[in-house]
C-alpha positions as CSV (number, residue, x, y, z in Angstrom):
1,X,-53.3,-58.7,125.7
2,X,-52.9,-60.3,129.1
3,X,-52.8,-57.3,130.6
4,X,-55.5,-56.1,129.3
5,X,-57.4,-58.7,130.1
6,X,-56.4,-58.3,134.1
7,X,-57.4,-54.8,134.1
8,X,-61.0,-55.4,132.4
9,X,-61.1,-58.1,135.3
10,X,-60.1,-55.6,138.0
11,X,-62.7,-53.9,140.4
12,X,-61.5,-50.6,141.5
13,X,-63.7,-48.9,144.4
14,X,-66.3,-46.6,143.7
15,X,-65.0,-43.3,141.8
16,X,-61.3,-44.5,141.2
17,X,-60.1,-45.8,137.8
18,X,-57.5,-47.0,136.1
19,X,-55.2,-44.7,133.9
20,X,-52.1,-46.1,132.3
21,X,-50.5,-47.4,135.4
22,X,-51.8,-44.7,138.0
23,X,-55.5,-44.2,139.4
24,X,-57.8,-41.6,138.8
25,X,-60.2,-40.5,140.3
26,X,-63.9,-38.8,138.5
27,X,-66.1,-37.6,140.4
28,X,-69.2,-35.3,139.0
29,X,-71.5,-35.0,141.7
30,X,-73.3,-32.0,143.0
31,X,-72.5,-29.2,140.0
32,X,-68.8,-30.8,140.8
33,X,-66.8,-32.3,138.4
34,X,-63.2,-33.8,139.3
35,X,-60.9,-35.5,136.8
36,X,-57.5,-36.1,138.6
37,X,-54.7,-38.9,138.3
38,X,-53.3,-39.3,141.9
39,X,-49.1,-38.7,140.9
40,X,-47.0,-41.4,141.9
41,X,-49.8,-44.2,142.4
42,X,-49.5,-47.9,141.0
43,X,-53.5,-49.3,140.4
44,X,-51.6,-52.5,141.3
45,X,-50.6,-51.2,144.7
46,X,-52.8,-51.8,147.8
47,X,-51.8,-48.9,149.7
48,X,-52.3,-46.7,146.4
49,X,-55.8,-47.8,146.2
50,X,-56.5,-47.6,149.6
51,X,-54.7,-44.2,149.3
52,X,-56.8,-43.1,147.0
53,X,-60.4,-44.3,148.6
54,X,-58.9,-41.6,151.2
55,X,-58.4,-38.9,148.9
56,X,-62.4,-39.9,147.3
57,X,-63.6,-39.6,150.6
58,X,-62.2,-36.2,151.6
59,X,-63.2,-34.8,148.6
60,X,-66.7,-36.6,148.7
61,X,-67.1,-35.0,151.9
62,X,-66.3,-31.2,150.9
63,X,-68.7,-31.6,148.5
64,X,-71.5,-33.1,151.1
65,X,-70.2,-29.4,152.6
66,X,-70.4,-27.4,149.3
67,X,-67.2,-26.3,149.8
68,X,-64.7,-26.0,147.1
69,X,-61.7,-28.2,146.3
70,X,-58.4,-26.9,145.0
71,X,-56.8,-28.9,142.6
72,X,-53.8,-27.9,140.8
73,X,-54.2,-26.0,137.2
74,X,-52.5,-29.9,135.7
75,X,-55.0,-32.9,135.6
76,X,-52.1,-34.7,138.2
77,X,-52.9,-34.4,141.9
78,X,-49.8,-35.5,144.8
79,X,-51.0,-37.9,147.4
80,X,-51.6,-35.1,150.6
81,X,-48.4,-35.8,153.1
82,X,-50.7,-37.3,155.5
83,X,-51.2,-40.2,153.4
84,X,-47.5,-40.9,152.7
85,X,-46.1,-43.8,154.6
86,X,-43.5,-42.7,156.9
87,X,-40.7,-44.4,154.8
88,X,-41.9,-42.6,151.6
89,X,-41.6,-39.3,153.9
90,X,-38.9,-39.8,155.1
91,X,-36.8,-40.8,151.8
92,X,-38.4,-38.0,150.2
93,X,-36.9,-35.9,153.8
94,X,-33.0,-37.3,153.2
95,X,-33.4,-36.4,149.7
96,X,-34.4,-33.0,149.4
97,X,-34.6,-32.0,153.1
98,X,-31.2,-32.1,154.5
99,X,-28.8,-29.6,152.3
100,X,-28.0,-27.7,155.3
101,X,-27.2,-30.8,157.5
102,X,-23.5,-32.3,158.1
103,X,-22.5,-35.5,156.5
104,X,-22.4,-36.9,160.1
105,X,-25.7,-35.9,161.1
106,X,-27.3,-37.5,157.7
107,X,-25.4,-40.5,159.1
108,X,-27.3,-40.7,162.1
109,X,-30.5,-39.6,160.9
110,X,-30.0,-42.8,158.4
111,X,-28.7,-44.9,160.9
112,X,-32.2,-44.2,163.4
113,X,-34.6,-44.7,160.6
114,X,-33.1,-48.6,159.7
115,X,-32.5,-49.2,163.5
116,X,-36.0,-48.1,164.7
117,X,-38.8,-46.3,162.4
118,X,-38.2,-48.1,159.4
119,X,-38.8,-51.2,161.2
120,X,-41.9,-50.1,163.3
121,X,-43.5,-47.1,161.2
122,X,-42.1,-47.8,157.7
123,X,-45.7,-48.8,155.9
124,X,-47.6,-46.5,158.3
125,X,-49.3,-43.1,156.8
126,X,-47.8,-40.5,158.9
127,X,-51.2,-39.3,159.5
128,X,-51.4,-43.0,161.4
129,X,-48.3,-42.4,163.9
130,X,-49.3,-41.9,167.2
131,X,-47.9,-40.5,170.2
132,X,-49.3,-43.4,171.7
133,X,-47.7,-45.8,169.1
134,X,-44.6,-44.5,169.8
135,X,-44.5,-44.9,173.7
136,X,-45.6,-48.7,173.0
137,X,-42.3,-48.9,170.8
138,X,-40.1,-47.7,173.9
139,X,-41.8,-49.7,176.1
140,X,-41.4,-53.1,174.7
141,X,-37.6,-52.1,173.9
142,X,-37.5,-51.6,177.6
143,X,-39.0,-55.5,177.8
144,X,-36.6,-56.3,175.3
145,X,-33.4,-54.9,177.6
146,X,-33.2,-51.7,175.9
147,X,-34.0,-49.3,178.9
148,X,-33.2,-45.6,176.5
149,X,-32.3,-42.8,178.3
150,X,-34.7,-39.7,177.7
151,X,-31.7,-38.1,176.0
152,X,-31.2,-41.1,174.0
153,X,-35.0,-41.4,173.2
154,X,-34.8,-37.3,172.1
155,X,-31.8,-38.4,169.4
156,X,-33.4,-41.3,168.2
157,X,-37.1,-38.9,167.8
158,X,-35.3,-35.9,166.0
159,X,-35.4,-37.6,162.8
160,X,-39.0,-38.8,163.2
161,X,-39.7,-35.3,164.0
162,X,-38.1,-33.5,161.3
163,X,-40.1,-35.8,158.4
164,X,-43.0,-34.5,160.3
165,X,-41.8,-30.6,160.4
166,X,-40.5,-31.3,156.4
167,X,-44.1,-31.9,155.7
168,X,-45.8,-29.1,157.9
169,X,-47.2,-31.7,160.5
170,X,-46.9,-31.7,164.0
171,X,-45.0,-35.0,165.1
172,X,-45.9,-37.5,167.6
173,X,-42.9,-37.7,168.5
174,X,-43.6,-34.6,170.9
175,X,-44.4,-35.6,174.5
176,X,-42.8,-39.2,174.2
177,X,-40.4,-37.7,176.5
178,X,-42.1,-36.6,179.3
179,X,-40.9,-33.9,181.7
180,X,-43.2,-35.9,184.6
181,X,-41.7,-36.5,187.7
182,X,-38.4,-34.5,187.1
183,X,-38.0,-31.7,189.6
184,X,-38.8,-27.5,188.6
185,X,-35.6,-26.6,187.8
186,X,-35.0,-23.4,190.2
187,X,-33.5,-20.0,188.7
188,X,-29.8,-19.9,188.8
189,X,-27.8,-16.9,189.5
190,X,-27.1,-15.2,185.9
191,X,-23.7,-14.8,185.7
192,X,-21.5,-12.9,183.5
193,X,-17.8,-11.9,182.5
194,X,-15.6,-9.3,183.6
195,X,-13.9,-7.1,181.0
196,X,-10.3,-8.2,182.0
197,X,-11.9,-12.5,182.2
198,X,-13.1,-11.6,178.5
199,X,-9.8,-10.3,176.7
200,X,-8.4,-13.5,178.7
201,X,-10.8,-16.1,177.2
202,X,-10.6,-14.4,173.7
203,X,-6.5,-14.8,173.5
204,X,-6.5,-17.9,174.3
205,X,-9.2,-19.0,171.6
206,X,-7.9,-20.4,168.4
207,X,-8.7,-19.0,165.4
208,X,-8.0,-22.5,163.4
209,X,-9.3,-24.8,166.1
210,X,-10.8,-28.0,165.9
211,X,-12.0,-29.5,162.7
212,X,-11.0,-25.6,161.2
213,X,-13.8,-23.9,163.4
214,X,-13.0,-20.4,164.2
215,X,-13.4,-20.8,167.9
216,X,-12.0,-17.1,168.5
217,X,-14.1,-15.3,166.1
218,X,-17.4,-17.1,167.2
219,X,-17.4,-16.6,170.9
220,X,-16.1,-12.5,170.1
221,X,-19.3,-11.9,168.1
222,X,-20.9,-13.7,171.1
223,X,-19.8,-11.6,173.9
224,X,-19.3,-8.7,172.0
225,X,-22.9,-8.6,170.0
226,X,-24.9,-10.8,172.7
227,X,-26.3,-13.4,169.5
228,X,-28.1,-16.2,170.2
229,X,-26.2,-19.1,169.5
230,X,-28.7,-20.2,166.4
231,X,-28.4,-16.9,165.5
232,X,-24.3,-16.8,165.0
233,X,-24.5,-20.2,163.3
234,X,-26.0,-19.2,160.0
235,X,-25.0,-15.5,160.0
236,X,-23.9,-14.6,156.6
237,X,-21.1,-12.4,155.8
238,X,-24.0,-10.5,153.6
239,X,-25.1,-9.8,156.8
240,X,-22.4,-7.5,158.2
241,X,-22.0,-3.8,156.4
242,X,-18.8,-2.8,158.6
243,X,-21.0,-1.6,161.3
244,X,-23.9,-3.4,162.0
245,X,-24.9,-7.2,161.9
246,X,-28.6,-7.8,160.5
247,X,-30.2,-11.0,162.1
248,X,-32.4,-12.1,159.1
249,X,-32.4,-16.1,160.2
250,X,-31.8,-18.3,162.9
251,X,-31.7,-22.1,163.2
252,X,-34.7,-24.1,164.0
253,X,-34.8,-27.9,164.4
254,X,-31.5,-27.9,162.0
255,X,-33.6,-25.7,159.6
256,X,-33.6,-22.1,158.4
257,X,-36.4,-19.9,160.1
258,X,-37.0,-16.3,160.5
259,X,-35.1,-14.9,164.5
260,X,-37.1,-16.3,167.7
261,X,-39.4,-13.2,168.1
262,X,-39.9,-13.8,163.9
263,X,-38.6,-9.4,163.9
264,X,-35.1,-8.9,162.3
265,X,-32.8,-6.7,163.8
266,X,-29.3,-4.9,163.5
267,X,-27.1,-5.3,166.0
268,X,-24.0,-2.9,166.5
269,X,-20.8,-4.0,166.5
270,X,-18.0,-3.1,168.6
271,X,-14.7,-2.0,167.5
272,X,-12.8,-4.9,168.8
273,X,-15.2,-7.2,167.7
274,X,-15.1,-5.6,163.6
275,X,-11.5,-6.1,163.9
276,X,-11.9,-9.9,164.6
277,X,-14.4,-9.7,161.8
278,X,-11.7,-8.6,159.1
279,X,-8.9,-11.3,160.4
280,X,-11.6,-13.8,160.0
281,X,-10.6,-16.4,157.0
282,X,-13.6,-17.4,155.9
283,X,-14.6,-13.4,154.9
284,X,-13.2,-14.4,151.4
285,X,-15.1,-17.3,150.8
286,X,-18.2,-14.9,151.6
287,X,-21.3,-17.4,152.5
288,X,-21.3,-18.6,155.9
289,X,-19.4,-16.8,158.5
290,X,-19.0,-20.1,160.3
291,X,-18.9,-22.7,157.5
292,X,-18.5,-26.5,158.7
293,X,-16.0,-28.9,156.9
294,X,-18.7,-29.8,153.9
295,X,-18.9,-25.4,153.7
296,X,-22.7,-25.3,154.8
297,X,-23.7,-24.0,157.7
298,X,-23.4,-25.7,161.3
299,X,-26.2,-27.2,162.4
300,X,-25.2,-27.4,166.2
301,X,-22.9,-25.8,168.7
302,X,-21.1,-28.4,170.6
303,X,-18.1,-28.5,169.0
304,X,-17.8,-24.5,169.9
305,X,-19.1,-25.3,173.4
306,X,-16.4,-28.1,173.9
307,X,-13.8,-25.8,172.8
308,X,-15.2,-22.8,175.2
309,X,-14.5,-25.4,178.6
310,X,-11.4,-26.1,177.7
311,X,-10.6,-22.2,176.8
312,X,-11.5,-21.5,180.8
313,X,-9.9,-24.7,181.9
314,X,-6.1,-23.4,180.0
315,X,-6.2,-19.6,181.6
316,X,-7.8,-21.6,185.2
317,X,-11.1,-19.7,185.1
318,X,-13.8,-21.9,187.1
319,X,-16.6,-23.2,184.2
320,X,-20.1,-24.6,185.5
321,X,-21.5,-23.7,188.5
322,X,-19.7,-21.6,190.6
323,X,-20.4,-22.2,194.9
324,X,-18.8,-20.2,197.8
325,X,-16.5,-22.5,199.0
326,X,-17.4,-21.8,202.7
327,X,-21.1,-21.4,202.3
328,X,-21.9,-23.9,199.6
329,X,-23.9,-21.2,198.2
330,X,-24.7,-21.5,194.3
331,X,-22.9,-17.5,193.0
332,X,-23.0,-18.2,189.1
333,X,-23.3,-20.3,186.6
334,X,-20.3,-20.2,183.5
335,X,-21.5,-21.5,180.3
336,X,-21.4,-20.4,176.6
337,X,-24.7,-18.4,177.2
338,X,-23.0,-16.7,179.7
339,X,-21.8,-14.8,176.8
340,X,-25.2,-13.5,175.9
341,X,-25.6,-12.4,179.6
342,X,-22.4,-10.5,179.7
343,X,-23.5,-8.2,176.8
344,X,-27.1,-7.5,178.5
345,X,-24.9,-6.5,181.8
346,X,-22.6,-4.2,179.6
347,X,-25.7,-2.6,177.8
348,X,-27.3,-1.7,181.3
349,X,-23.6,-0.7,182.9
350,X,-23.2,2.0,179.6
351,X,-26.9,3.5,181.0
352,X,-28.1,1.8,177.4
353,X,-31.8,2.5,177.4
354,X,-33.6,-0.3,178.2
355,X,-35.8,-0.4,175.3
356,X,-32.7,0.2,172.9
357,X,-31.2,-2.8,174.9
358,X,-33.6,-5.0,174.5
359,X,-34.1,-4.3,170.7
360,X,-30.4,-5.3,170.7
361,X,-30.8,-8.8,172.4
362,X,-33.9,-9.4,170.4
363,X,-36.0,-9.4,173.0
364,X,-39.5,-7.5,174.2
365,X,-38.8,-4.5,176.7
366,X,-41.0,-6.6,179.0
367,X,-39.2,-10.3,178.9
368,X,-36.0,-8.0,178.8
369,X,-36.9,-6.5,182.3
370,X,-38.1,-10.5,183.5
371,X,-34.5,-11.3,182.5
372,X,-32.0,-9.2,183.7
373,X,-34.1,-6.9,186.4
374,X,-30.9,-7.4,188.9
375,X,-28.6,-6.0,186.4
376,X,-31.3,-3.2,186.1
377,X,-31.1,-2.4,189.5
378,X,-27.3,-3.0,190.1
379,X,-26.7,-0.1,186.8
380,X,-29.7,2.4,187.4
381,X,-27.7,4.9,188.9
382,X,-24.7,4.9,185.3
383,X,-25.2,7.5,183.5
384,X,-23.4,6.6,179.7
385,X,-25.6,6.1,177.0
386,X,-22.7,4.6,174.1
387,X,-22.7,1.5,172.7
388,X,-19.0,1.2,172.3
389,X,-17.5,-1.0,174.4
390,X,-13.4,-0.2,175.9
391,X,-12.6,-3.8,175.3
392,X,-9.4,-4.3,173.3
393,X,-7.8,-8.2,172.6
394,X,-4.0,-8.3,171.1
């Protein structure tokens, strides 16, 4: 009876009710007529209420408009993302929004919440968070003693900016890090690998490597397919039919999302690389071509990029930037994407067409010719129009 009593007592705003222990909210105004409990709200919640006066007034507004409000076919309406607090986001994010991610990373994303966002953004509606807010957070950790790196800044903002992505919002969190003041980084020479470098770094690769990653396979598809590194990470064997590789995904802020141009392609696959292919162990297992230790997908390449400088540095193959030792003049740069590189130069050495090339790399024929025009030049005059490449590995 108590109870009772309170609630008779209670004044809710304007159009919201009590049902049960959630709020409704009638509205019949204007040839409209709304009848919705708001899902997951407490009448005896502040923030529900307040919540909810939201939700009144964007609906009381679309009618002011005469434009029509979608409501689900149930009598139960979610609270829009917007009007989630960040820690009710984010909770919601661990739950149901990491699958794909490594143990490890889930660790971290849980460990920058309680250290940082929790603490300054937890009651905050996302819609709230401002880039603003957020540069005022950094700033008086700086006051504090805690002078963050911007690379530390970006690890401790990928979490805040995935709850964002999860909910199809666009997160503060971009341009906290600002690119002001840093110098244009100049275009480095492209470099790439020579056949008899290749069959070098490809022997000495481990097939069983750190942590179980197939360090061999990974950079073979790499060379010899020219994949984007998001790309190779959540190929599928599904994906291979003996010849060809179709790109159907790549990896986006840790997430699954259609190849960078958003157009799938097939990619050919050399003979020496479909013979890596069918040593690989992980075939049987089917799924993911490179599964991490939990058997999802990887969600990052460094362990593969470690493993590729220390490949160079055991057959004594420079890694880096290459300089002339007597001019001091920058000749290449050696890096995993050098990979990618390598297979452009190959394409245009074989007299590959350069649209047919650039469908490969899964790129336009324009950004194609912006990329590798000095390959272009260099190969104009080869006249071999195969795709098969005369790269063998024992």
């Amino acid at each position: 009876m108590a109870k009772k009593e309170v609630r008779n007592k209670t004044e809710m705003p304007h159009h919201l009710h009590i049902n049960g222990d959630a709020i409704r909210i009638i509205i019949n105004k204007a040839g409209y007529s709304i009848n919705a409990t708001i899902s997951g709200t407490r009448w005896t919640n502040k923030r529900d209420i307040a919540k909810c006066e939201k939700i009144r007034d964007e609906w009381l507004y679309l009618i002011s408009q005469g434009k029509p409000i979608k409501l689900e076919k149930s009598d139960h309406v979610a609270v829009p993302s917007k009007y989630l607090t960040f820690r009710e986001a984010a909770e919601k994010y661990l739950l149901i929004g990491t699958e794909h991610c490594a143990p490890a990373t889930i660790k971290d994303f849980k460990k920058h919440l309680n250290a940082h966002w929790f603490p300054a953004f937890g009651n905050y509606d996302l819609e709230e968070i401002t880039t603003e807010l957020i540069q005022e957070y950094f700033a008086d950790k700086k006051l504090e003693g805690h002078a963050y790196s911007s690379k530390t800044k970006t690890n401790y903002l990928q979490i805040l900016n995935n709850v964002f992505a999860h909910y199809r919002m666009r997160s503060p969190g971009f341009g906290v890090v600002s690119a002001k003041g840093k110098k244009a980084k100049e275009k480095k020479p492209i470099g790439r690998y020579k056949p008899d470098q290749i069959k070098e770094l490809i022997a000495a690769c481990d097939r069983n490597g750190r942590s179980g990653f197939n360090i061999r396979l990974y950079f073979t598809i790499f060379i010899g397919c020219g994949l984007r590194p998001q790309e190779l990470l959540v190929l599928k064997w599904d994906d291979y039919d003996g010849e060809y590789l179709h790109i159907r995904r790549a990896l986006s802020d840790y997430k699954i999302a259609p190849p960078k141009t958003g157009t799938r392609r097939k990619v050919f696959v050399p003979a020496w690389v479909r013979s890596e292919l069918r040593e690989a162990p992980s075939r049987f297992a089917k799924g993911w071509v490179f599964p991490n230790t939990a058997g999802k997908f990887s969600v990052k390449p460094e362990i593969y990029n470690e493993e590729w400088a220390k490949v160079h540095e055991k057959i004594g193959l420079a890694y880096g930037d290459i300089y002339d030792e007597d001019t001091g003049e920058l000749l290449m740069v050696r890096v995993p994407y050098t990979c990618r590189h390598t297979k452009a130069s190959e394409l245009l050495s074989m007299g590959v067409p350069h649209a047919k090339a650039a469908q490969q790399m899964g790129h336009s024929v324009q950004m194609f010719l912006e990329i590798y025009s000095e390959f272009i030049e260099e190969f104009s005059g080869v006249d071999n129009s195969i795709l098969e490449s005369n790269i063998q590995i024992k």
